[in-house]
PDB file of N, CA, C and O in Angstrom:
ATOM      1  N   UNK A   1      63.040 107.438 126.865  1.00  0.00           N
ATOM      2  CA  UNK A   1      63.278 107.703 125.462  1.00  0.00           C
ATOM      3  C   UNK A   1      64.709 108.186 125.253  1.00  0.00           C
ATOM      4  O   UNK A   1      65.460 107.803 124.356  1.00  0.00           O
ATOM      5  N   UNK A   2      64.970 109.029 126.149  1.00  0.00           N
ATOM      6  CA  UNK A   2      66.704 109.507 125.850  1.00  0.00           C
ATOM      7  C   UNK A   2      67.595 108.450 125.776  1.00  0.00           C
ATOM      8  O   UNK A   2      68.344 108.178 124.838  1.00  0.00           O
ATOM      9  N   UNK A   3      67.400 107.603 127.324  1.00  0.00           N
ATOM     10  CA  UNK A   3      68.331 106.428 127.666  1.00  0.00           C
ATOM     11  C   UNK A   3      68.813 105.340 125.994  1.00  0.00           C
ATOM     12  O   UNK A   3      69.790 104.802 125.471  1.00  0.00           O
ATOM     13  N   UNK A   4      67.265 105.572 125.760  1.00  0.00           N
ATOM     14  CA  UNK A   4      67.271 104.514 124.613  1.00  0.00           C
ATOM     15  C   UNK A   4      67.909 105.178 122.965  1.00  0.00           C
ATOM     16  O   UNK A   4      68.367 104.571 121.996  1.00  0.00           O
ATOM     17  N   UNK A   5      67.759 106.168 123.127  1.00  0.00           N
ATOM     18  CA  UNK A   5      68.535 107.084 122.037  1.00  0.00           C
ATOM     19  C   UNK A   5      69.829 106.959 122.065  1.00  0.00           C
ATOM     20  O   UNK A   5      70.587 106.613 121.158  1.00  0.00           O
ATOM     21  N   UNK A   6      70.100 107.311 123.355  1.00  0.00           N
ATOM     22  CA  UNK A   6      71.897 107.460 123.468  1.00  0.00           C
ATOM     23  C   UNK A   6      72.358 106.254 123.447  1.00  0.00           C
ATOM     24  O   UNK A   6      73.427 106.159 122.843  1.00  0.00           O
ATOM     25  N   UNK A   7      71.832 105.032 124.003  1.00  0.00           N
ATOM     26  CA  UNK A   7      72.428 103.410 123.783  1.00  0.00           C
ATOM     27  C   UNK A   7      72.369 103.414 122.101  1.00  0.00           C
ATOM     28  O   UNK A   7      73.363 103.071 121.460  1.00  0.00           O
ATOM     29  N   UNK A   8      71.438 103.726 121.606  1.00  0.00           N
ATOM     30  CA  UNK A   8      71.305 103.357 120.039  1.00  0.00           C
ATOM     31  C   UNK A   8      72.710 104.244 119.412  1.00  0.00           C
ATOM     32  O   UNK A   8      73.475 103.669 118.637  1.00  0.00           O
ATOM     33  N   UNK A   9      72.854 105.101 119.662  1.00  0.00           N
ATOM     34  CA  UNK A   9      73.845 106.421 119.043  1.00  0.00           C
ATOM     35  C   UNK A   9      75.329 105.696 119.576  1.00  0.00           C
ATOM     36  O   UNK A   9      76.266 105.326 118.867  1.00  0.00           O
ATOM     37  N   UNK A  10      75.208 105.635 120.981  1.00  0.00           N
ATOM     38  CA  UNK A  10      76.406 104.767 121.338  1.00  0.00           C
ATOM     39  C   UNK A  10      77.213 103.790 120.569  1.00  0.00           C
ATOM     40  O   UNK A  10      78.384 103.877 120.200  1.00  0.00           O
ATOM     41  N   UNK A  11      75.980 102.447 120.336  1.00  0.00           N
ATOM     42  CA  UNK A  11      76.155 101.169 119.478  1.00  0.00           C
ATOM     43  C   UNK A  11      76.372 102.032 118.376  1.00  0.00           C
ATOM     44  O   UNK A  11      77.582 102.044 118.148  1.00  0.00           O
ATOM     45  N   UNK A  12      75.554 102.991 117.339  1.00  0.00           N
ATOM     46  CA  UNK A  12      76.062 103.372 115.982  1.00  0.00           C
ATOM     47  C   UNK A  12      77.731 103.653 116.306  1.00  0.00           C
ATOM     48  O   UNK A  12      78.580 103.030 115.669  1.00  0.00           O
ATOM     49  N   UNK A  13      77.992 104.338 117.027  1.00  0.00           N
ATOM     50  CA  UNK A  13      79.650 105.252 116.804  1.00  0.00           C
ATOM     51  C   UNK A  13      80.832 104.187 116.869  1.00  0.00           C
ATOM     52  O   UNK A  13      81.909 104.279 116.281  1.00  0.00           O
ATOM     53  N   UNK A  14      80.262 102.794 118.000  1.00  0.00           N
ATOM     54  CA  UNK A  14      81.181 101.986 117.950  1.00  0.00           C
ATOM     55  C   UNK A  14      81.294 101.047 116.883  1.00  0.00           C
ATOM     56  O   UNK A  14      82.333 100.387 116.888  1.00  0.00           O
ATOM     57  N   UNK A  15      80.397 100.808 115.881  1.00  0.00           N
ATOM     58  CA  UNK A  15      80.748 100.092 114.635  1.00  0.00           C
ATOM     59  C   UNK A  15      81.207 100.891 113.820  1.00  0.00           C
ATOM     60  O   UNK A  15      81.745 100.409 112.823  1.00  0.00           O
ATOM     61  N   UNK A  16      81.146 102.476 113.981  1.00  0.00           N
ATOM     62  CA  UNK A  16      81.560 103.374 112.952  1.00  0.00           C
ATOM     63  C   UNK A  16      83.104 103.017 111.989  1.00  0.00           C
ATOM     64  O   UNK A  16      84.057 103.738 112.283  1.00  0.00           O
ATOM     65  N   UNK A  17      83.254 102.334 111.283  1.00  0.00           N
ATOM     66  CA  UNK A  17      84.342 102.457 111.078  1.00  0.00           C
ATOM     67  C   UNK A  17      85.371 102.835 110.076  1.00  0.00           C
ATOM     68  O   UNK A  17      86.368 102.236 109.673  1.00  0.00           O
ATOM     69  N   UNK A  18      84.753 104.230 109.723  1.00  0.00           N
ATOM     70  CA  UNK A  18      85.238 105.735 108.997  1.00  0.00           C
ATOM     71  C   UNK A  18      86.621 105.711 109.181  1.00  0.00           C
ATOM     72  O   UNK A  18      87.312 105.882 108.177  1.00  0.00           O
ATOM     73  N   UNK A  19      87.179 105.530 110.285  1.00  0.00           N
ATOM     74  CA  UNK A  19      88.695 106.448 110.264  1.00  0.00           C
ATOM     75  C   UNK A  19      89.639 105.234 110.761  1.00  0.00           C
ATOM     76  O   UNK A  19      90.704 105.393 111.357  1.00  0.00           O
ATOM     77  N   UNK A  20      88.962 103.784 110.352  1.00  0.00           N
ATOM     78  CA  UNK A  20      89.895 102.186 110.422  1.00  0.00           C
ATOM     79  C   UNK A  20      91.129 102.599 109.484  1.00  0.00           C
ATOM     80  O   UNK A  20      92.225 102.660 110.041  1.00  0.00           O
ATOM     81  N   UNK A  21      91.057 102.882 108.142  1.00  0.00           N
ATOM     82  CA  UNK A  21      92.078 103.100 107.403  1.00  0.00           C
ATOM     83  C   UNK A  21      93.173 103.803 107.937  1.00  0.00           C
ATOM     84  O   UNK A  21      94.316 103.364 107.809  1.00  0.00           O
ATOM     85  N   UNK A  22      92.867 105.113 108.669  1.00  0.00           N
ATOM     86  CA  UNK A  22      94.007 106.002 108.991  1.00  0.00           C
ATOM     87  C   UNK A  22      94.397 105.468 109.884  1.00  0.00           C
ATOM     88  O   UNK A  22      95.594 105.755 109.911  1.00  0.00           O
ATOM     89  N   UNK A  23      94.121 104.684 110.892  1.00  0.00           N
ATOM     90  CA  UNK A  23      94.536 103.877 111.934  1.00  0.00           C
ATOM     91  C   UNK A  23      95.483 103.088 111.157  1.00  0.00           C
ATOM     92  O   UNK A  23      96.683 103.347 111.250  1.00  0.00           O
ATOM     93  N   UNK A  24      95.172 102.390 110.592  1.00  0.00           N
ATOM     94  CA  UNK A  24      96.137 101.204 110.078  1.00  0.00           C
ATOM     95  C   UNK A  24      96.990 102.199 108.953  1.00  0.00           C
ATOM     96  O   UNK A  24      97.890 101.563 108.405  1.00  0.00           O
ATOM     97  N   UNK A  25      96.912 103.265 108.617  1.00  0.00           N
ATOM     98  CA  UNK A  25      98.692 103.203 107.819  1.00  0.00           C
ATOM     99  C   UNK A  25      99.072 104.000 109.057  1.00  0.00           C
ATOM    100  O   UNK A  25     100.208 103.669 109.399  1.00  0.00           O
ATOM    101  N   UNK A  26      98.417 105.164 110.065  1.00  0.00           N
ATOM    102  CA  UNK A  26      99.540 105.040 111.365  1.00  0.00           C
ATOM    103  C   UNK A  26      99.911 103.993 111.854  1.00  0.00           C
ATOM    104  O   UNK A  26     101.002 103.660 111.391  1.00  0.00           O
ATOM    105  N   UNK A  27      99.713 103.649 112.219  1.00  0.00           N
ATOM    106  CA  UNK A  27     100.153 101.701 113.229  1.00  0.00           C
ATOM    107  C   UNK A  27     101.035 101.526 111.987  1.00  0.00           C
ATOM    108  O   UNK A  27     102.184 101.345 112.391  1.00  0.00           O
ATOM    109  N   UNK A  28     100.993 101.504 110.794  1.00  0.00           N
ATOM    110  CA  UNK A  28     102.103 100.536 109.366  1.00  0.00           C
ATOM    111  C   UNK A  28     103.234 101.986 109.801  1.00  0.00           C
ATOM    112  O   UNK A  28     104.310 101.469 110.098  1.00  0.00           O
ATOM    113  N   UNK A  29     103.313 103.076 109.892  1.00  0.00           N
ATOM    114  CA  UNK A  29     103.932 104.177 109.821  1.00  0.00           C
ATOM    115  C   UNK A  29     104.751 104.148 111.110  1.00  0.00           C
ATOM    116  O   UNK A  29     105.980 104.169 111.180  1.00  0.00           O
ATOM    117  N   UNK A  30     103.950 104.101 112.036  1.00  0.00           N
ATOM    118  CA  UNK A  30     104.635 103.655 113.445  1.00  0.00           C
ATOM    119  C   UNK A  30     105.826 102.440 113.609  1.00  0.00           C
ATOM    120  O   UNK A  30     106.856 102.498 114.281  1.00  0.00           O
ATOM    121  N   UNK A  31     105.374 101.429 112.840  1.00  0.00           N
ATOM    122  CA  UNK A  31     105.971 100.022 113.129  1.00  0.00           C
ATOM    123  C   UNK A  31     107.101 100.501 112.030  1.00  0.00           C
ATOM    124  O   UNK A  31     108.154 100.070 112.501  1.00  0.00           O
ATOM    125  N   UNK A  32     107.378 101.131 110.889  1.00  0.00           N
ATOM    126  CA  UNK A  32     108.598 101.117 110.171  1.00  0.00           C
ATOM    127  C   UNK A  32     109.188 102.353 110.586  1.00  0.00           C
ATOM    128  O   UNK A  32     110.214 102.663 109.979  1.00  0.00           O
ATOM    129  N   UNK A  33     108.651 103.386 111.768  1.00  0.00           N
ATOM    130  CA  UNK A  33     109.676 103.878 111.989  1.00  0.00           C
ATOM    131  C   UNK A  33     110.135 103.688 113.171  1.00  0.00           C
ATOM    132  O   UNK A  33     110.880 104.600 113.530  1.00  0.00           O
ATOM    133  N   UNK A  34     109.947 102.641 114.124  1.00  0.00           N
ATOM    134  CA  UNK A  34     110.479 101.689 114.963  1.00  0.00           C
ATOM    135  C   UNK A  34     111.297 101.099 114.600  1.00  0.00           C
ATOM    136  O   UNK A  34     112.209 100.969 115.417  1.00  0.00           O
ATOM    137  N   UNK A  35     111.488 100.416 113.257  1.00  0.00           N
ATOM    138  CA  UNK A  35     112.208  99.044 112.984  1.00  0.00           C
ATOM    139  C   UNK A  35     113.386 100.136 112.727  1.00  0.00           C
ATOM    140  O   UNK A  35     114.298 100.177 113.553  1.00  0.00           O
ATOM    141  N   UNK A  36     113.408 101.173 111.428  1.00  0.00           N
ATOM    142  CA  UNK A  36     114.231 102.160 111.306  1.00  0.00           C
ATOM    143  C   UNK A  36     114.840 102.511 112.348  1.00  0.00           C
ATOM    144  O   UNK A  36     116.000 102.115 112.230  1.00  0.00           O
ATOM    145  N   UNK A  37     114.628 103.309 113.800  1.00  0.00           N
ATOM    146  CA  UNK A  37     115.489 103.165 114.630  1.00  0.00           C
ATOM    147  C   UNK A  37     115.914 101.883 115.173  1.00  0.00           C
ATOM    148  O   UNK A  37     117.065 101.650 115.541  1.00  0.00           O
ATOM    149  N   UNK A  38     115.328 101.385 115.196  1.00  0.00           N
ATOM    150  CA  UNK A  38     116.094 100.344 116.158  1.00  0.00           C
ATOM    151  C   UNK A  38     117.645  99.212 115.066  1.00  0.00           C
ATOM    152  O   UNK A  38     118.468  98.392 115.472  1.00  0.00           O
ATOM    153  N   UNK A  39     117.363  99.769 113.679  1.00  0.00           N
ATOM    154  CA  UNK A  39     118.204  99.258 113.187  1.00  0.00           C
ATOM    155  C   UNK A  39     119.452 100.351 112.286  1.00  0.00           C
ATOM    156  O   UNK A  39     120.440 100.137 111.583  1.00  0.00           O
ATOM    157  N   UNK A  40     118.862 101.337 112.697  1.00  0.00           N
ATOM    158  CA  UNK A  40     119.311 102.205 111.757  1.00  0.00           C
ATOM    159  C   UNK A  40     120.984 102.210 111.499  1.00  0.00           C
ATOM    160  O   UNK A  40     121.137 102.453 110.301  1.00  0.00           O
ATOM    161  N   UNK A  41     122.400 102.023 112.208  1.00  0.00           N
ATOM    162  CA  UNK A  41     123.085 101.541 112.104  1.00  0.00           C
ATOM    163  C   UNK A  41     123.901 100.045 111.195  1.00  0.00           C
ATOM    164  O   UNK A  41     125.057 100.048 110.771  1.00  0.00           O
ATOM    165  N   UNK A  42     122.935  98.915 111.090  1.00  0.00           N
ATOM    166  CA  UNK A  42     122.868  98.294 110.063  1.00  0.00           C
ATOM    167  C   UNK A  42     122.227  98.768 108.956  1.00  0.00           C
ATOM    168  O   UNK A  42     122.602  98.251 107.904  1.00  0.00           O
ATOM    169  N   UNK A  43     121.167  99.798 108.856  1.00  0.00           N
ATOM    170  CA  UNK A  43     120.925  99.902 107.511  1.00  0.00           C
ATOM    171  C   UNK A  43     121.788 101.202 106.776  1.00  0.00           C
ATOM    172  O   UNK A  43     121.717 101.561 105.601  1.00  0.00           O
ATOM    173  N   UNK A  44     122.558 101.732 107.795  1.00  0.00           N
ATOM    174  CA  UNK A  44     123.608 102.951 107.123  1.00  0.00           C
ATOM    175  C   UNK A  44     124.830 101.957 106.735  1.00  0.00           C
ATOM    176  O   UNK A  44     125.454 102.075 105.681  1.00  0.00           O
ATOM    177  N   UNK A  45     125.056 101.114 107.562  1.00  0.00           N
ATOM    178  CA  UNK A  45     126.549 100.037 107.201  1.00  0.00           C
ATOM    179  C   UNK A  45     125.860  99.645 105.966  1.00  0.00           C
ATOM    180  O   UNK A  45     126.751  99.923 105.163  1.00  0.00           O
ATOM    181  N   UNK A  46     124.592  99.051 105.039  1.00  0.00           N
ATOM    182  CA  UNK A  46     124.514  98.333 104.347  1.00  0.00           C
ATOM    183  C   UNK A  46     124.364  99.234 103.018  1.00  0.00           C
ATOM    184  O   UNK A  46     124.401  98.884 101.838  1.00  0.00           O
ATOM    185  N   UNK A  47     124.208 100.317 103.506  1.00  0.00           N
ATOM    186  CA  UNK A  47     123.979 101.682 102.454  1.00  0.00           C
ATOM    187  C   UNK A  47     125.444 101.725 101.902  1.00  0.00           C
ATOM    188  O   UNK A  47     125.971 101.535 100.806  1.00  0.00           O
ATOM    189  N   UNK A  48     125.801 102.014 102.986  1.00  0.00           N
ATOM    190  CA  UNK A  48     127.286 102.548 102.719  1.00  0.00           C
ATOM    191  C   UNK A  48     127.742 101.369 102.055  1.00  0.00           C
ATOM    192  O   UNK A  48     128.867 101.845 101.909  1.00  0.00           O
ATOM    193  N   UNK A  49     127.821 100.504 101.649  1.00  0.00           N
ATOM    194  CA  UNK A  49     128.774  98.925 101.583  1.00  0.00           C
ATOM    195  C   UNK A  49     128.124  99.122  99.847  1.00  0.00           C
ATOM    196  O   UNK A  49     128.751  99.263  98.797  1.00  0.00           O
ATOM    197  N   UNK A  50     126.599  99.056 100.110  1.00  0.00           N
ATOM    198  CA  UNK A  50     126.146  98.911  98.476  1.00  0.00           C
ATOM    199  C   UNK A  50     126.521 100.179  97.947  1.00  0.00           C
ATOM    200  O   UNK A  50     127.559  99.891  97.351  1.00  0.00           O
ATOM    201  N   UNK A  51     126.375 101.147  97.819  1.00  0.00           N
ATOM    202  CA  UNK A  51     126.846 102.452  97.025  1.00  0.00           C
ATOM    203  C   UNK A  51     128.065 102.706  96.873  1.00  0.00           C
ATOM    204  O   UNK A  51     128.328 103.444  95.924  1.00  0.00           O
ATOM    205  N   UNK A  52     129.389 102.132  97.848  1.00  0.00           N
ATOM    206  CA  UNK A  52     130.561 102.852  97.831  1.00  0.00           C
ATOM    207  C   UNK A  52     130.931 101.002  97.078  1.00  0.00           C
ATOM    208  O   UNK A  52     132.152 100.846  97.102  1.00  0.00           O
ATOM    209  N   UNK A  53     130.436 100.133  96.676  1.00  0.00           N
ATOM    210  CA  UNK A  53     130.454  99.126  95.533  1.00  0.00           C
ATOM    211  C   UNK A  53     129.979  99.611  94.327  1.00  0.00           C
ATOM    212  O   UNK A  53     130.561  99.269  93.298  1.00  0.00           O
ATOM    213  N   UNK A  54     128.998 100.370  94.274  1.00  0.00           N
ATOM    214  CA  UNK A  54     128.264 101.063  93.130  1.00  0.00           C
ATOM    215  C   UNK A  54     129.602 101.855  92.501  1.00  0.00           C
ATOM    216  O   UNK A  54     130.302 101.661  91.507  1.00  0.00           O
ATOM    217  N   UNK A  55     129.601 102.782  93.515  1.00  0.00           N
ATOM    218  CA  UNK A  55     130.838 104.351  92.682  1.00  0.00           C
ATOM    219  C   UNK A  55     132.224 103.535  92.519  1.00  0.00           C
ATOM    220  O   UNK A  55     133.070 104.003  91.757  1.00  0.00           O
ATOM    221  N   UNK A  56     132.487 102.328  93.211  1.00  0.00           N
ATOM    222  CA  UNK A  56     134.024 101.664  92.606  1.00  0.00           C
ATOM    223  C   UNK A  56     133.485 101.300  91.339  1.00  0.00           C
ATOM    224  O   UNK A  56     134.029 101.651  90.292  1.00  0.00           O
ATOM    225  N   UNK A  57     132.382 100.574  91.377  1.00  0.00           N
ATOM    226  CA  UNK A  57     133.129  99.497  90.029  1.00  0.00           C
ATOM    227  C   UNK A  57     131.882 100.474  88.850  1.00  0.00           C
ATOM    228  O   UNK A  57     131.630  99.982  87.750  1.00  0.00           O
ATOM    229  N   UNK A  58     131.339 101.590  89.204  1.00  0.00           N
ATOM    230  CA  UNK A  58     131.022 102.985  88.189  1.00  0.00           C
ATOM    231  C   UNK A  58     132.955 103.501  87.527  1.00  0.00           C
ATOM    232  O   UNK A  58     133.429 103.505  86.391  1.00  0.00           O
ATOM    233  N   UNK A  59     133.423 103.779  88.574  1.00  0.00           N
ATOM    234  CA  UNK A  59     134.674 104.236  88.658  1.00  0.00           C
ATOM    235  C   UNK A  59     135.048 103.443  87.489  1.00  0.00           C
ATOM    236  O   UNK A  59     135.211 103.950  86.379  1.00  0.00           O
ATOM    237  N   UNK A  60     135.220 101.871  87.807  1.00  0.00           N
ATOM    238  CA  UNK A  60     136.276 101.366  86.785  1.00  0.00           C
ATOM    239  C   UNK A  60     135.832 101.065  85.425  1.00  0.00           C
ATOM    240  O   UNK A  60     136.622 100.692  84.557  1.00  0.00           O
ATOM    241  N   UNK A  61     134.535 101.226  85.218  1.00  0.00           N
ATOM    242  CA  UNK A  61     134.099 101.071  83.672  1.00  0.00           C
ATOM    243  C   UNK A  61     134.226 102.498  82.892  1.00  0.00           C
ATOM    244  O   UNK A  61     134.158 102.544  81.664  1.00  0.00           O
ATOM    245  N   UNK A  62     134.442 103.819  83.810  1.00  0.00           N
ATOM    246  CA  UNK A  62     134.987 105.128  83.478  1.00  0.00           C
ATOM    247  C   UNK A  62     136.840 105.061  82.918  1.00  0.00           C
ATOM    248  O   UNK A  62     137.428 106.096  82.607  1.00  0.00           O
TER     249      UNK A  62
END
């Protein structure tokens, strides 16, 4: 009777799938702050390029 309890309880916990969501925005959370380092240098050059275009031509309509 136990054996057969705990296989049943077993099978329940492994379809459980309560905490799939938080898995998947860690894993989405993980993977963009991977890409972020690994690019982070192009995305400060592209920062810098669009904003310091922004404050010139802000500048010249001042």
């Amino acid at each position: 009777m136990k054996k057969r309890n705990l296989k049943e309880r077993l099978k329940k916990i492994a379809k459980d799938e309560s905490g799939a969501g938080v898995i998947e925005v860690l894993l989405i959370l993980v993977v963009l702050i991977a890409v972020v380092i690994l690019f982070k240098e192009q995305i400060l050059a592209l920062a810098d390029l669009i904003f310091g275009d922004m404050f010139t031509k802000a500048q010249s309509v001042f």
